[in-house]
C-alpha positions in Angstrom: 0.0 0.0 0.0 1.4 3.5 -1.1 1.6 6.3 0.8 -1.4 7.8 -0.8 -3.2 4.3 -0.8 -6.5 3.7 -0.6 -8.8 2.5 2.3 -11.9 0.4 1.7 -14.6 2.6 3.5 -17.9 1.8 3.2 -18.1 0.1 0.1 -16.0 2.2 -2.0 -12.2 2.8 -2.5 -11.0 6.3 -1.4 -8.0 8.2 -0.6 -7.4 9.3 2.9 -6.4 12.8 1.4 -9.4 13.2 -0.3 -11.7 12.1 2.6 -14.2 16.0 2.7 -13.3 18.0 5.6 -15.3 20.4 7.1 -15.7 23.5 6.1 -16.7 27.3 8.3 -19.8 27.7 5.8 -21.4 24.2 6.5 -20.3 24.4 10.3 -22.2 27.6 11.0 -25.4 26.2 9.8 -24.8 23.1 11.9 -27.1 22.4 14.8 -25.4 21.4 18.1 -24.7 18.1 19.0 -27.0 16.8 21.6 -26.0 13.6 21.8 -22.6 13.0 24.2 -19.8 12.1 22.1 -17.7 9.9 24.6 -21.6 7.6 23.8 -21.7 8.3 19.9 -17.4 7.2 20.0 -18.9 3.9 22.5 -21.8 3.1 20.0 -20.6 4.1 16.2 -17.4 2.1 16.4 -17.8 -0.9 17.4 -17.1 -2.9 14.1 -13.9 -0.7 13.1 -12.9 -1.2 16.9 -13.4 -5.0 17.3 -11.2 -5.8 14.0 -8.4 -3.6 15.3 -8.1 -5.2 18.7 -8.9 -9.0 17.3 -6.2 -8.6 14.5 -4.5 -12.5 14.3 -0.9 -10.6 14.9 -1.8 -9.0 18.0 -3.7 -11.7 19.6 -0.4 -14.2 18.6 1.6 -11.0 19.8 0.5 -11.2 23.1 -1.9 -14.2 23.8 0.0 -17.0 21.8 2.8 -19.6 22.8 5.3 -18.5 20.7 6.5 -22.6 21.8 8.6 -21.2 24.2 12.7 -21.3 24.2 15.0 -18.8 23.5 14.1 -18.9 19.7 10.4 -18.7 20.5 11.3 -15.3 22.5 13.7 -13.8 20.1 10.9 -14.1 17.0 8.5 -12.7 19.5 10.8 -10.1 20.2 11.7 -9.0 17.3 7.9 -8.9 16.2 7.3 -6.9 19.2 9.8 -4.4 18.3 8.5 -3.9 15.1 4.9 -2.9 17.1 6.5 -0.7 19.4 8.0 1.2 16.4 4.7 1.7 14.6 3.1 3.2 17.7 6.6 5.2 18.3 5.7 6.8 14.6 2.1 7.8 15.3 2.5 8.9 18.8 5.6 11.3 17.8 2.9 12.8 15.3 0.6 13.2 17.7 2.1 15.0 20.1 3.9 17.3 17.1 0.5 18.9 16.2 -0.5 19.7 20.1 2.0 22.7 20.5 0.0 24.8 17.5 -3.6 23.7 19.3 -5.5 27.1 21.0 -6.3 26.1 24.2 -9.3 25.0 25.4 -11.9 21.6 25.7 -10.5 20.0 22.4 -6.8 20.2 23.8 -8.1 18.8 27.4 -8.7 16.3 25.3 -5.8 15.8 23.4 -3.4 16.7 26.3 -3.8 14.5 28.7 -0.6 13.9 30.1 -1.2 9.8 29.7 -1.5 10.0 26.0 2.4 11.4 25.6 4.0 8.1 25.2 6.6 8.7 22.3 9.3 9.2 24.8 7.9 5.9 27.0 8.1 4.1 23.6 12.0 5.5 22.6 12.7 3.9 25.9 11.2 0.7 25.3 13.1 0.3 22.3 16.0 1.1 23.6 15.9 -1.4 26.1 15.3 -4.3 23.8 17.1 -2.9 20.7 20.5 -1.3 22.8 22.9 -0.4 20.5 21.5 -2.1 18.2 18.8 0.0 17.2 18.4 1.1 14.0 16.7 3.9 12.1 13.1 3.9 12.5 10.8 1.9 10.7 7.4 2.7 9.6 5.3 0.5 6.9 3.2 2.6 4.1 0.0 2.1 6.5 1.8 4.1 9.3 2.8 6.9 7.6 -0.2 7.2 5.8 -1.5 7.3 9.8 1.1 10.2 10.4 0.2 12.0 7.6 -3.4 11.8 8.6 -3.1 12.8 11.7 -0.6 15.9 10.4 -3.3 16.7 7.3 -6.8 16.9 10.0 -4.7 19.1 12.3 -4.0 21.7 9.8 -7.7 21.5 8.4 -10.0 20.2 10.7 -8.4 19.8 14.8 -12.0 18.4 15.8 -11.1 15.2 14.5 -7.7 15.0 15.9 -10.9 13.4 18.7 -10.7 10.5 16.7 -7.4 9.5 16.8 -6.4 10.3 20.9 -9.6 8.4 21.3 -8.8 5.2 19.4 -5.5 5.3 20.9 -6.7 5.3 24.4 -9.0 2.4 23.7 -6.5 0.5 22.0 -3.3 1.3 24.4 -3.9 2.6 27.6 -7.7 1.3 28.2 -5.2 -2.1 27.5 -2.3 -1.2 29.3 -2.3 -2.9 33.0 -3.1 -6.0 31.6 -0.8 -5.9 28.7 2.0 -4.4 30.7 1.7 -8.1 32.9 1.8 -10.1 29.9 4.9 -8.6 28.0 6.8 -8.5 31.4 6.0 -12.4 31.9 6.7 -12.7 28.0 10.3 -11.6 28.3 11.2 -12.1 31.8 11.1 -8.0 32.7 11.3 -7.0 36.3 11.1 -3.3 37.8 9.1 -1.7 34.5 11.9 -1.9 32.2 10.9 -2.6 28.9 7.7 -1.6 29.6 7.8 2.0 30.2 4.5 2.5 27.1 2.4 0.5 28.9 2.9 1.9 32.5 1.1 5.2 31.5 -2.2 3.9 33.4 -1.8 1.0 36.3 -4.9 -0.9 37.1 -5.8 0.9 40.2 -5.8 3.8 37.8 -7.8 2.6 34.9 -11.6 3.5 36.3 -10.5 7.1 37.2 -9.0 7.3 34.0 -11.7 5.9 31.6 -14.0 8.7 33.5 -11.5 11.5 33.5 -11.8 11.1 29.7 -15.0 10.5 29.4 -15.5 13.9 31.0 -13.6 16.0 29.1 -15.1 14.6 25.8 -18.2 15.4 26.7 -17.2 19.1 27.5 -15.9 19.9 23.6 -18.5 21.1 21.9 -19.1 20.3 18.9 -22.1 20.6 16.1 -24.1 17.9 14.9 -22.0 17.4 11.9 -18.8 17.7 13.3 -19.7 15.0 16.2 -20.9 12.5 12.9 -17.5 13.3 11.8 -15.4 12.8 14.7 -17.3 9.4 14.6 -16.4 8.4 10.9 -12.2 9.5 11.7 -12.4 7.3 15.0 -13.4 4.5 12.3 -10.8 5.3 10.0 -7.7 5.1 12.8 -9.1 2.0 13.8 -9.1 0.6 10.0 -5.8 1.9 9.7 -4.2 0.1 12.9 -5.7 -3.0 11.5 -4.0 -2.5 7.9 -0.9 -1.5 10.0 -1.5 -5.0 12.0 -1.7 -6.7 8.5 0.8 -5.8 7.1 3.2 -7.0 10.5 1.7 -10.1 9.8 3.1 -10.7 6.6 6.7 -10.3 7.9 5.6 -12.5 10.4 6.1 -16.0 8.6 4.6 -18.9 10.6 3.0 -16.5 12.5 -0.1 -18.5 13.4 1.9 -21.6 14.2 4.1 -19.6 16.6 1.4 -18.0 18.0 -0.9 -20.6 18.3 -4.0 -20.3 19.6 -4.8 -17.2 21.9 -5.1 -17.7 25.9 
């Protein structure tokens, strides 16, 4: 998939460039929202959401076997790696656009101090890559999710929404239990190595999910703006799962190393 690939969205084949954004005249004719947007997010995503977080390479990733022994770990490892980078790409780009964001209930939003994980991530990698690391690595899917994110904060910041949402669902909403598993995984003791995941412990994780659930519910937005907010948090879940594809196909024997999830 190129750069300026296409995505299969409802039916039809279109570019995530030429996806319509907003624009002042149709916003100022829009009524207001009335319906709260953490419940339209809950309730309109579902499908997108569900084949994001079932994708075969991250339930092998973290629920399979991997049939143990040292090279069992090290293909694990290295598949792992190759995650963390991903999410170290989109997460830099996120927090790149935040600095030119007025302030107010859309940045609430967008900066909560949990959702700046690029740095967590740099250190994760560093512990399992050392001096070995290399240059990082993005696929075609994750730049295009860069790019995305850079292109709707220029044009339209409401739906930058979208994309701190799905992130939250998919990475911290995730992270105590995750955080266990990759520390069992590879034998980790004292969170090192798993610095990304130790944004939101579970003790946390309540508080959290209604700390956000607050503060999207305070951004106001108009009725068509809210629809659209809905449709991007669909897209960044599609693109995760193209992103999750396409690891799989570096991932040869991926399903018999995973084997079956836990």
């Amino acid at each position: 998939m190129s750069l300026r690939g296409t995505l299969r969205w409802g039916g039809f084949e279109r570019s995530a460039r030429d996806r319509r954004l907003p624009s002042a005249a149709t916003a100022s004719v829009d009524p207001p929202s009335t319906q709260r947007l953490s419940l339209r997010l809950e309730e309109g995503t579902g499908m997108a959401r569900r084949q994001a977080e079932q994708s075969p390479f991250l339930e092998a990733l973290f629920h399979g076997s991997w049939n143990g022994g040292v090279y069992g770990q090290f293909v694990r490892a290295r598949h792992y790696v190759n995650h963390l980078r991903q999410l170290h790409v989109v997460y830099e780009a996120l927090e790149s656009v935040l600095p030119a964001l007025k302030d107010g209930p859309l940045t609430r939003v967008l900066r909560l101090p949990e959702l700046r994980r690029a740095s967590a991530l740099a250190a994760d990698l560093d512990w399992f890559c050392g001096d070995t690391r290399t240059k990082p690595f993005a696929c075609a899917e994750t730049r295009l999710h860069a790019e995305r994110i850079h292109e709707v904060a220029a044009e339209a910041p409401h739906l930058l929404i979208a994309h701190a949402w799905a992130r939250c669902v998919q990475d911290l909403f995730t992270a105590p239990q995750r955080s266990a598993l990759i520390a069992r995984a590879f034998e980790l003791e004292n969170g090192r190595g798993t610095a990304f995941y130790n944004a939101v412990s579970a003790a946390e994780l309540l508080a959290f999910q209604a700390r956000l659930t607050a503060r999207l519910d305070a951004v106001a937005l108009t009725e068509g703006e809210a629809q659209e907010v809905v449709q991007e948090a669909r897209l960044a879940f599609r693109i995760q799962a193209l992103i999750c594809d396409e690891l799989a196909r570096d991932a040869p024997g991926l399903e018999v190393l995973g084997g079956s999830p836990g």
